[in-house]
ZAMARGU-4260 file (C-alpha; in steps of 0.2 Angstrom, whole numbers, plus 5000, padded with zeros to 4 digits):
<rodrens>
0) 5533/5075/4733 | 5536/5094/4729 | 5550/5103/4739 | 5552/5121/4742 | 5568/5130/4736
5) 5581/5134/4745 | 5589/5148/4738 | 5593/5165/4744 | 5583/5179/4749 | 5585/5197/4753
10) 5574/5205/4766 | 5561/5214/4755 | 5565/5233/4761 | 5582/5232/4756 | 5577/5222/4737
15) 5565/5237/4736 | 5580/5250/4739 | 5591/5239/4726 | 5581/5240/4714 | 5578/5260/4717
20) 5595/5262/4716 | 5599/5251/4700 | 5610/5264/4690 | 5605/5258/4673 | 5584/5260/4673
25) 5584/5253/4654 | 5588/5235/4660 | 5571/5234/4670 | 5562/5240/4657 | 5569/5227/4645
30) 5564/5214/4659 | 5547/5220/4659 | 5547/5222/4640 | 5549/5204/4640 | 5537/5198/4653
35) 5524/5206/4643 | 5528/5199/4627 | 5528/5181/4636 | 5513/5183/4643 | 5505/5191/4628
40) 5511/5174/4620 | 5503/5164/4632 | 5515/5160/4644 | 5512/5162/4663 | 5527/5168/4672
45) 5539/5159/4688 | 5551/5167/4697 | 5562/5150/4700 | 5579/5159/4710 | 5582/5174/4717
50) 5602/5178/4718 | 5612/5191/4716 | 5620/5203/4702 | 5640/5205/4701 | 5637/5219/4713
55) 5627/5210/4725 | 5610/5217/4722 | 5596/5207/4721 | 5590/5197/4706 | 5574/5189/4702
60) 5575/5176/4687 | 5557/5170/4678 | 5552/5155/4669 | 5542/5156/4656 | 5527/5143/4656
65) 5517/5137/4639 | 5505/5122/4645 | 5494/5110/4631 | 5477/5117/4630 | 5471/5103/4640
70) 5484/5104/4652 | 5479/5100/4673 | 5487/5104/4689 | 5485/5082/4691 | 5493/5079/4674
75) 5512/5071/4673 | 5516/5079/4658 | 5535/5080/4650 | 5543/5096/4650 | 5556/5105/4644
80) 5566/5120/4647 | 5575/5131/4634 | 5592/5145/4638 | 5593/5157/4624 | 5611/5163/4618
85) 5617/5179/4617 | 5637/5173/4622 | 5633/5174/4642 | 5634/5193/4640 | 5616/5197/4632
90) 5599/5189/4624 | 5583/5186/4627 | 5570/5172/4632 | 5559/5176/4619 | 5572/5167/4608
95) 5562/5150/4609 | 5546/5158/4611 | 5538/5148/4594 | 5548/5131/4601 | 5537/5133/4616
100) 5523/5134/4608 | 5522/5122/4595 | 5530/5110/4609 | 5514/5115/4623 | 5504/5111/4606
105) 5509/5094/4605 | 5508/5089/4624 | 5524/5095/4632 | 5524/5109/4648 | 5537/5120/4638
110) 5548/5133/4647 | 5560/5147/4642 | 5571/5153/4653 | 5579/5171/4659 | 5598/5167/4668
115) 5612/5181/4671 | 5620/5187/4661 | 5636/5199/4660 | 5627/5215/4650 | 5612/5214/4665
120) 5618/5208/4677 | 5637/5208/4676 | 5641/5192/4678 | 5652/5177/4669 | 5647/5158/4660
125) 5649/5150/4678 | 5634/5160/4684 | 5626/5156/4670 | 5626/5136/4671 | 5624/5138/4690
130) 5605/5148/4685 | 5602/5132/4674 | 5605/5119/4684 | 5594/5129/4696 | 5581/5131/4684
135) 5581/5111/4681 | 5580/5107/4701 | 5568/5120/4702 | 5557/5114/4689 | 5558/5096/4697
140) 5554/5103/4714 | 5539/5110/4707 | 5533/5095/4699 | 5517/5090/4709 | 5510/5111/4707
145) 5515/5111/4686 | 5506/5093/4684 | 5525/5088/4676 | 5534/5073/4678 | 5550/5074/4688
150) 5559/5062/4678 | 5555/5067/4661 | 5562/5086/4660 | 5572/5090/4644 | 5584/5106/4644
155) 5588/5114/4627 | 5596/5130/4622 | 5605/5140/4607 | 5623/5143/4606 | 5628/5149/4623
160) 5614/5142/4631 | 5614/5125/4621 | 5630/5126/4632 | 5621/5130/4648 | 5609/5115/4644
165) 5624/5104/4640 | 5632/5108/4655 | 5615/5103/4666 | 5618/5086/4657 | 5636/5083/4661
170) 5642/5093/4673 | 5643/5089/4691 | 5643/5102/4706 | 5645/5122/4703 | 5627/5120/4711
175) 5619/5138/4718 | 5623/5136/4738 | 5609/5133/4748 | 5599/5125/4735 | 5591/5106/4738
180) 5606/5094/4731 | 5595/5080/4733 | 5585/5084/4718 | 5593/5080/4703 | 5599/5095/4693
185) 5603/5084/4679 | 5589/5084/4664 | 5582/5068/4658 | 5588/5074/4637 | 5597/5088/4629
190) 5590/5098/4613 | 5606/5108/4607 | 5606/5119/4596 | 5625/5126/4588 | 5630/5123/4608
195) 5647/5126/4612 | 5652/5109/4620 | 5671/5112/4617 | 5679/5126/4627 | 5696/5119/4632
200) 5708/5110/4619 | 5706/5090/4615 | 5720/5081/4605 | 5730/5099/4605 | 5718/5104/4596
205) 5710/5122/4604 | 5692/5125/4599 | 5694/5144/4595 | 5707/5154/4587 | 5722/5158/4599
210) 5716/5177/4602 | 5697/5169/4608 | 5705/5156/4619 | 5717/5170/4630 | 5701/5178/4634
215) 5690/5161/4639 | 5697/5160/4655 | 5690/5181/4660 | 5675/5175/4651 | 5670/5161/4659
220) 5674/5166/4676 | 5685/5152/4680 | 5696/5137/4671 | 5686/5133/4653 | 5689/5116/4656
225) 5679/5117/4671 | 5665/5123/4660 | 5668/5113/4644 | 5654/5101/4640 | 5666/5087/4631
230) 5678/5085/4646 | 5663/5079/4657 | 5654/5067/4645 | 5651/5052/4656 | 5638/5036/4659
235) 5625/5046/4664 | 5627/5058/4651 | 5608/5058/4646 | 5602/5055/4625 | 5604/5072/4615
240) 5600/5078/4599 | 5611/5092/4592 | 5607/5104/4577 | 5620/5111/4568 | 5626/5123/4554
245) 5641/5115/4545 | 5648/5132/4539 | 5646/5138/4557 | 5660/5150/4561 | 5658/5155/4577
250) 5656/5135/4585 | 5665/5125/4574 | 5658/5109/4566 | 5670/5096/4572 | 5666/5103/4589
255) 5649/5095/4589 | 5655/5081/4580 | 5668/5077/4594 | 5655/5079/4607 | 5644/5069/4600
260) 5658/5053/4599 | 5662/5057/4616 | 5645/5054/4621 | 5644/5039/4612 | 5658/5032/4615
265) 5653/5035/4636 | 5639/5020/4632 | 5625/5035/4627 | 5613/5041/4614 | 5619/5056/4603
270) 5611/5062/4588 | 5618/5072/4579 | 5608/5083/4562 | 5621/5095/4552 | 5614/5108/4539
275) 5625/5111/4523 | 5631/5127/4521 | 5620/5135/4536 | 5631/5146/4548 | 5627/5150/4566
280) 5607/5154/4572 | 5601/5146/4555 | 5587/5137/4566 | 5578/5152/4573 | 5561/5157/4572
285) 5559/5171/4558 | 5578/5166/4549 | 5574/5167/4531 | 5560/5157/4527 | 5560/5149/4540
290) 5562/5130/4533 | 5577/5127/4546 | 5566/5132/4560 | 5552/5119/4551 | 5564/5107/4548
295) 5575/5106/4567 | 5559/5108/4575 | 5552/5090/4566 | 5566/5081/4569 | 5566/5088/4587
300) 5548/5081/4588 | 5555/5065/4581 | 5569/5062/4595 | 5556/5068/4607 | 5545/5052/4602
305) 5557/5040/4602 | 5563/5046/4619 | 5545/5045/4627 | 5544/5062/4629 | 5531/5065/4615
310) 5518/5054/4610 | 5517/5052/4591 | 5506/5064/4582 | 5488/5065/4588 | 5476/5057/4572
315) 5460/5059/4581 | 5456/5074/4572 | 5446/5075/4554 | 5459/5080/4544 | 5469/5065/4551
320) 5479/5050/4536 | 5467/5039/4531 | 5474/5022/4524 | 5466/5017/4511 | 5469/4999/4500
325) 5466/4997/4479 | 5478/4986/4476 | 5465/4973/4473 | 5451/4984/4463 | 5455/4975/4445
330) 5443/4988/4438 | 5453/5001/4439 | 5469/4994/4431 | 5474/4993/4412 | 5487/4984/4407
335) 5500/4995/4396 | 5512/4982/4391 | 5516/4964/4398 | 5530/4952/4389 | 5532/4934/4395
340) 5550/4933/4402 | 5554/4949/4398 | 5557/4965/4411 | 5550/4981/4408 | 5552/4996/4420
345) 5549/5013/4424 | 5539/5023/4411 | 5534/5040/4410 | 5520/5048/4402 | 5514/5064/4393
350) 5496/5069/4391 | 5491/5081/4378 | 5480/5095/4377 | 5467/5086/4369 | 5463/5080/4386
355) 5466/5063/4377 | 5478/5058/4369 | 5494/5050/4381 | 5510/5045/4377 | 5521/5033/4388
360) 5540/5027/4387 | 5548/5013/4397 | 5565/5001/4395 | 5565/4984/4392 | 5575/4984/4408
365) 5578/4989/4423 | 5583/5007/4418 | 5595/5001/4405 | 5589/4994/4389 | 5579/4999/4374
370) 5566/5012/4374 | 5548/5006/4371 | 5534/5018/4363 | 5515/5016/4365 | 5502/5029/4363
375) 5484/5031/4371 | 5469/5038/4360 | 5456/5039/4373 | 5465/5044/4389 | 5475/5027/4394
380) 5459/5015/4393 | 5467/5003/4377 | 5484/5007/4371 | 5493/5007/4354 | 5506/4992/4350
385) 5523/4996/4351 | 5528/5010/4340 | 5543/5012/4328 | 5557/5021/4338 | 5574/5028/4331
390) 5587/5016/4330 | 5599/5022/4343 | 5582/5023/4355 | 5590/5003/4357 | 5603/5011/4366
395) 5597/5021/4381 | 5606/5017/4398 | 5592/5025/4409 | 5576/5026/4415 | 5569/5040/4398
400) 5557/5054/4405 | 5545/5062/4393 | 5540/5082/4395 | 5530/5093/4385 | 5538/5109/4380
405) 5534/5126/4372 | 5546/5139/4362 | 5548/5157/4364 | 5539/5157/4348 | 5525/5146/4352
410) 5530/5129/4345 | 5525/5114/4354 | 5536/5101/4356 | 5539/5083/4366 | 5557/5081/4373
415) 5563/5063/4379 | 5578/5064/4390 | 5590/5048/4392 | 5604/5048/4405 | 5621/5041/4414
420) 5633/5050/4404 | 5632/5060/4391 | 5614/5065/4394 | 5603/5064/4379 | 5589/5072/4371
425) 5576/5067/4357 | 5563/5077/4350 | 5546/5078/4342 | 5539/5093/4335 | 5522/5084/4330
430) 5519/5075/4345 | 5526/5059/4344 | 5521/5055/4327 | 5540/5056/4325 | 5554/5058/4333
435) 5573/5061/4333 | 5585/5051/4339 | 5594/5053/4356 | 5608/5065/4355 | 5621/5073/4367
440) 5613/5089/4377 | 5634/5094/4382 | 5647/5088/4390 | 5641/5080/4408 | 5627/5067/4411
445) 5620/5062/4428 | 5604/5050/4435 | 5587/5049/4433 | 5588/5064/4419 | 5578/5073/4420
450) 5567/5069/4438 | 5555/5084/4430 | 5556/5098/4417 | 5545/5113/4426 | 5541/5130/4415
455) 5547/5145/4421 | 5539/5162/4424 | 5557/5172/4419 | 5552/5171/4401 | 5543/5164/4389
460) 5551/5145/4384 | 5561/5146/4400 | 5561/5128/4409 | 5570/5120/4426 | 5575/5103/4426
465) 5582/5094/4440 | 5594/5075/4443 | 5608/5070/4453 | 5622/5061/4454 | 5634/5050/4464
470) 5651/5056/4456 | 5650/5042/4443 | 5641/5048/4428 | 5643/5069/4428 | 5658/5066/4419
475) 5665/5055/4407 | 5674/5044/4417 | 5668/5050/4435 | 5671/5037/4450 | 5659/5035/4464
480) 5661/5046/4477 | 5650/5043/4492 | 5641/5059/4487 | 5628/5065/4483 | 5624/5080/4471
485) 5607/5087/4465 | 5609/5096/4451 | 5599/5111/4440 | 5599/5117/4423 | 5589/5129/4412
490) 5585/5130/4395 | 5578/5148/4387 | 5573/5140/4372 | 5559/5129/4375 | 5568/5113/4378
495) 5582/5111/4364 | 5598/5117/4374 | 5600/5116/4392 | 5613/5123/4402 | 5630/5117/4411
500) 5624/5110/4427 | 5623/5119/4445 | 5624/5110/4461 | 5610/5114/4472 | 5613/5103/4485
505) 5627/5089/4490 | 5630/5080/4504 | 5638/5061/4510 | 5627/5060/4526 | 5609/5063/4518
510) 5609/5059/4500 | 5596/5067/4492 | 5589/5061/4474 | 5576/5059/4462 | 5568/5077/4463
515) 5549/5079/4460 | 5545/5098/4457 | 5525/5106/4462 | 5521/5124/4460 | 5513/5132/4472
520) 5492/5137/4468 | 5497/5154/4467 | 5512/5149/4456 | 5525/5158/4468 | 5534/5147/4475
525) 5544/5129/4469 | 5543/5115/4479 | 5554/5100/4476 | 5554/5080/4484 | 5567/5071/4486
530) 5571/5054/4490 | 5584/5050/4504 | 5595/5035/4497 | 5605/5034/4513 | 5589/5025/4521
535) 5593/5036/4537 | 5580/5048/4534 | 5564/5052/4527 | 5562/5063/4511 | 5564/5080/4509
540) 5557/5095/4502 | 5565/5111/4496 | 5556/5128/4493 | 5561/5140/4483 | 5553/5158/4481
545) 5562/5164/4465 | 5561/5154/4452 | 5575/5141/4456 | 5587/5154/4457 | 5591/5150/4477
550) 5583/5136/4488 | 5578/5134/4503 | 5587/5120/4515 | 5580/5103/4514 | 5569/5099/4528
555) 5561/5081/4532 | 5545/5077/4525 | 5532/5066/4535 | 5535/5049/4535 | 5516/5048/4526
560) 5526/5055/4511 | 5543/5047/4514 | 5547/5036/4497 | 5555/5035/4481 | 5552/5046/4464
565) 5537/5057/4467 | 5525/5063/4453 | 5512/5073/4457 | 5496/5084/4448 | 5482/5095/4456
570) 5466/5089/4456 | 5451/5101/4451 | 5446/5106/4469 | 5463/5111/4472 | 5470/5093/4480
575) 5487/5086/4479 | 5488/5068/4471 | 5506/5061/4472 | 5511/5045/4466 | 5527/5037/4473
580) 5534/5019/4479 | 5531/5016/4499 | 5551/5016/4504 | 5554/5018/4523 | 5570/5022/4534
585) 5578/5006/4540 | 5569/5011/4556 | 5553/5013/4551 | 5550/4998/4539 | 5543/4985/4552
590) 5530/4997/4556 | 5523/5006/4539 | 5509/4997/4532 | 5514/4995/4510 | 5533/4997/4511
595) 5541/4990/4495 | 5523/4995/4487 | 5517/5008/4472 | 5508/5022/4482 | 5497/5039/4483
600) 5495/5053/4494 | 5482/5064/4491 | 5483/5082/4503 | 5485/5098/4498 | 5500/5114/4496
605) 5498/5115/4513 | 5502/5101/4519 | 5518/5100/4510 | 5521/5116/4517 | 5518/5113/4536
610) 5525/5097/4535 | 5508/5085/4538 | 5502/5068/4537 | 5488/5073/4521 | 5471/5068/4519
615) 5474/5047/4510 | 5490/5034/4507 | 5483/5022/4495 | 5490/5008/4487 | 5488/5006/4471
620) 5499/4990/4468 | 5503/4975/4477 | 5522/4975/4472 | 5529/4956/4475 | 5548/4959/4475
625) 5557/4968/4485 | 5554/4989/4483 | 5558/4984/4463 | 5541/4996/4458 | 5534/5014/4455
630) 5545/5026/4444 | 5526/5034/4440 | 5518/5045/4428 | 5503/5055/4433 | 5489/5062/4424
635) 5474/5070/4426 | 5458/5070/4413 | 5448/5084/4410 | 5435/5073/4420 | 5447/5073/4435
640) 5452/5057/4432 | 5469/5055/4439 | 5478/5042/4427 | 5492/5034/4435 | 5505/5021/4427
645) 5521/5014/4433 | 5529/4995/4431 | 5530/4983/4445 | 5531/4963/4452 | 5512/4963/4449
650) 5511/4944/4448 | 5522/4935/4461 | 5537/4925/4452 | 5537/4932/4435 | 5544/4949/4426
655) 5538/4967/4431 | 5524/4972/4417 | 5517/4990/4416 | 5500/4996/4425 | 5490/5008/4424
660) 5476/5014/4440 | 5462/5026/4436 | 5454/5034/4452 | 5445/5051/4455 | 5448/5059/4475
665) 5430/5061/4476 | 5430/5040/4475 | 5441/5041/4488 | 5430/5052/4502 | 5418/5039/4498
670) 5427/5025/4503 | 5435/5033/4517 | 5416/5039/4523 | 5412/5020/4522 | 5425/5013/4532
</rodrens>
């Protein structure tokens, strides 16, 4: 049952003199400046209070509505309501304009709402939370006419209004007078973005510098701690998610952190997603490239789901994931190498420009342990028998990647790098009828070197590699240190000198590993994958639009990509093929069909880029132990045969062996056209 408002009213002849005799015209015209740009966005406009300014003049407030496409009056939908920030002295509804619509997209009826503020209407922060806990009462009052569910409104908001969201969730009272206090003002879930949740000090410890805290209580327009989300954190505190910059300077990090253990620590559900090195308003719309919007916005969607706000995404349409099995299809699989009792793991492989000829390294180990050689004259149907190696080739203690290279000067060359620490390098200038043995690039080392080596366009013989580490192996006699660092280097000389190291990312929370780098068709832009060894979260991708010089902040990649040590080579129609082993969040594993298997995902740029499921998973190996598989090389014939080789427990009880899979996508759309 819907209720009317109860708020106040002005007769309409004196609203109609107020506003004649408002002294500042420019303010009207920013409100209808706004209006228009809702609407021309798609938005219907609510008034949901009329109150009044500092000066006692009358003041409409709108909400701005974005309904799913299929949206009906008899719908119970979830909704959710956003409060921009601005410092409760200025901004703008707009600010969550694109959250709104992405959100009505996926199901939700998403609001953005307008609240006083002190530039327009003259007022302080108490004002502000009294218009949204208005805004959530009103919302639910409105229920039956906006086909929303009563009990499933979300409020969100940036910065000073992720404080006025917060303060709908925890705070009791400082209601507007006259309103209906039987319906609920408390939202159902917070989506907080850099809120300020700490306003008054905790543990003597204030949350601003001393000049800010003299000038809270004027600013707030009554005691800060009256208005300080962390000091009213209770039972029915509802689940939150937080985003939040950790080199924010204007809301301190630990704030949020505090929050969040106070929550917590009531009996609730906090989530809470911090961004290395991103300051304060890193998550809006049009901020750089805008990968932290993409990035806050899926994992947004994420809490959404597992809240029942959301239902996961819709698969209904063409383009949806098809699931597609290979694992048994014996046809398709060549044995590269198989020994009776003994392991052999994680090769790499190099095809030449013959079209043909392929080359393939792998350990007789798991990563540690001699490096084996085989060679492929006819593009990985029968391979050679193990080749002659350099002797020191014995002593590898990691997983060797092969990369082809070029000079400045036009020499083709082969480098295999070895790593822990020091890195090392072999060479072949004949490819790979001989080689050199493994020698120190300098004076670090790290994991998995190199996870690719990508050509640059900066110069000719300009490359970009890409590893990580742990803290163990960068220097000679590094410890574990609970985080993790991906690293860069650069060669300018085709591949024989790399270098000193640059960290492009560290973090303890999410460790990010193992980087898989794809060009973009156009060849502008970088993108890398990376596996997420914490198991908290999916994988990640990073952009970058400049060569590797800077790079965009990692952002979640579907869980349809989620996995370990992604390879990954265009097809002739301009499709993705990525190879990679099936490894879920802890959360996730129950339900993904192929976790612990070797795996393909075939999509294209775009889906990388927008963050989508893809066109195909396939297995392409049943793995028998554990997630113990898929370090893989990927190739593709000048037939568009993709040739695919990694090791794995192919045969339950006994030693991993090496396997190849050949496929072609267009055997792929027939089978999915035949299911």
């Amino acid at each position: 049952m819907s209720h009317q408002s109860r708020v106040r009213f002005a007769p309409i002849t004196l609203a109609l003199i107020t506003l004649a005799l408002i002294p500042v015209p420019r303010l009207w015209a920013q409100d209808q400046d706004t209006e228009s740009k809702m609407r021309r966005a798609g938005a219907s406009v609510e008034v949901y209070k009329t109150t009044e300014d500092a000066e006692g003049q009358a003041v409409s407030l709108n909400l701005y509505v974005f309904r799913p496409h299929d949206h009906k009056p008899s719908d119970r939908r979830s909704a959710i309501v956003f409060f921009f920030g601005g410092g409760w002295k200025s901004g703008t509804p707009n600010q969550f304009t694109e959250h709104c619509k992405y959100l009505a997209s996926r199901g939700m009826v998403a609001m953005t709402a307008d609240y006083r503020v002190l530039e327009r209407q003259g007022t302080k922060a108490v004002q502000c939370v009294a218009d949204g806990k208005s805004a959530v009462r009103w919302i639910r009052e409105q229920a039956d006419r906006l086909g929303i569910d009563p009990n499933r409104v979300v409020a969100g908001g940036g910065s000073a209004g992720g404080h006025v969201a917060a303060c709908t969730g925890v705070i009791e009272g400082l209601d507007e007078s006259g309103e209906n206090s039987s319906v609920s003002s408390r939202p159902a879930a917070l989506a907080l973005f850099n809120p300020a949740v700490v306003l008054a000090g905790i543990d003597d410890r204030p949350p601003l510098d001393p000049e800010k805290v003299a000038g809270l209580p004027e600013r707030m327009g009554t005691d800060p701690k009256a208005l300080s989300p962390i000091h009213h954190v209770g039972s029915e505190t509802p689940p939150a998610i937080i985003f939040h910059g950790k080199a924010d300077s204007t809301v301190p990090y630990w704030t949020v952190e505090a929050f969040c253990q106070a929550i917590e620590k009531a009996g609730g559900d906090c989530e809470l997603v911090g961004f290395d090195g991103q300051g304060h308003g890193f998550f809006n719309y049009g901020r750089g490239d805008n990968s932290s919007y993409e990035s806050t916005i899926r994992h947004l969607d994420r809490f959404l789901v597992s809240h029942g706000f959301l239902q996961p995404a819709s698969s209904d349409d063409a383009t949806s994931l098809s699931t597609i099995d290979l694992s048994d299809d014996t046809g398709r699989q060549v044995i590269v190498d198989r020994e009776a009792g003994q392991y052999l793991g994680h090769p790499t492989t190099c095809l030449l420009e013959d079209g043909k000829t392929m080359l393939c390294v792998y350990p007789k180990g798991h990563g540690r342990g001699g490096i084996v050689y085989r060679r492929s004259d006819d593009g990985g149907r029968t391979w050679s028998d193990r080749l002659p190696t350099p002797d020191n080739w014995s002593t590898s203690r990691e997983v060797p990647t092969l990369h082809r290279v070029i000079g400045p000067d036009g020499t083709k060359r082969i480098i295999m790098w070895s790593g822990l620490y020091p890195a090392r390098l072999a060479v072949s200038e004949n490819d790979g009828l001989d080689w050199s043995p493994l020698k120190p690039v300098g004076d670090w080392g790290g994991i998995v070197v190199m996870g690719f080596v990508e050509a640059l366009r900066t110069g000719k013989g300009h490359y970009l590699a890409m590893f990580h580490d742990d803290g163990r192996f960068f220097t000679e006699n590094g410890k574990r240190t609970g985080v993790f660092t991906l690293y860069q280097t650069r060669s300018t000389d085709g591949g024989l000198t790399w270098s000193t190291p640059e960290s492009v990312y560290q973090s303890s929370d999410v460790h990010l590993c193992e980087p898989g780098c794809i060009r973009s068709p156009d060849g502008k832009r970088l993108a890398v994958l990376l596996r997420e060894n914490a198991r908290r979260k999916n994988s990640h991708i990073i952009f970058s639009d400049d060569e590797g010089k800077s790079w965009s902040a990692p952002q979640e990649l579907p869980l349809a990509l989620t996995g370990d040590r992604h390879t990954g080579k265009y097809t002739a129609d301009g499709r993705l093929f990525i190879s990679y082993r099936c490894q879920s969040p802890m959360q996730d594993r129950k339900h993904r069909p192929f976790e612990g298997d070797w795996v393909g995902w075939v999509g294209s740029w775009d889906d990388l880029v927008g963050g989508r499921d893809g066109q195909y998973f396939v297995r392409l190996g049943d793995n028998t132990k554990g997630a113990d598989t898929a370090y893989p090389g990927v190739e593709v014939l000048p037939d568009d045969t993709i040739v695919t080789t990694t090791y794995g427990h192919w045969t339950k009880g006994e030693q991993p062996y090496i396997l190849s899979v050949r496929l072609k996508l267009s055997e792929l759309d027939a089978f999915a056209g035949s299911k």
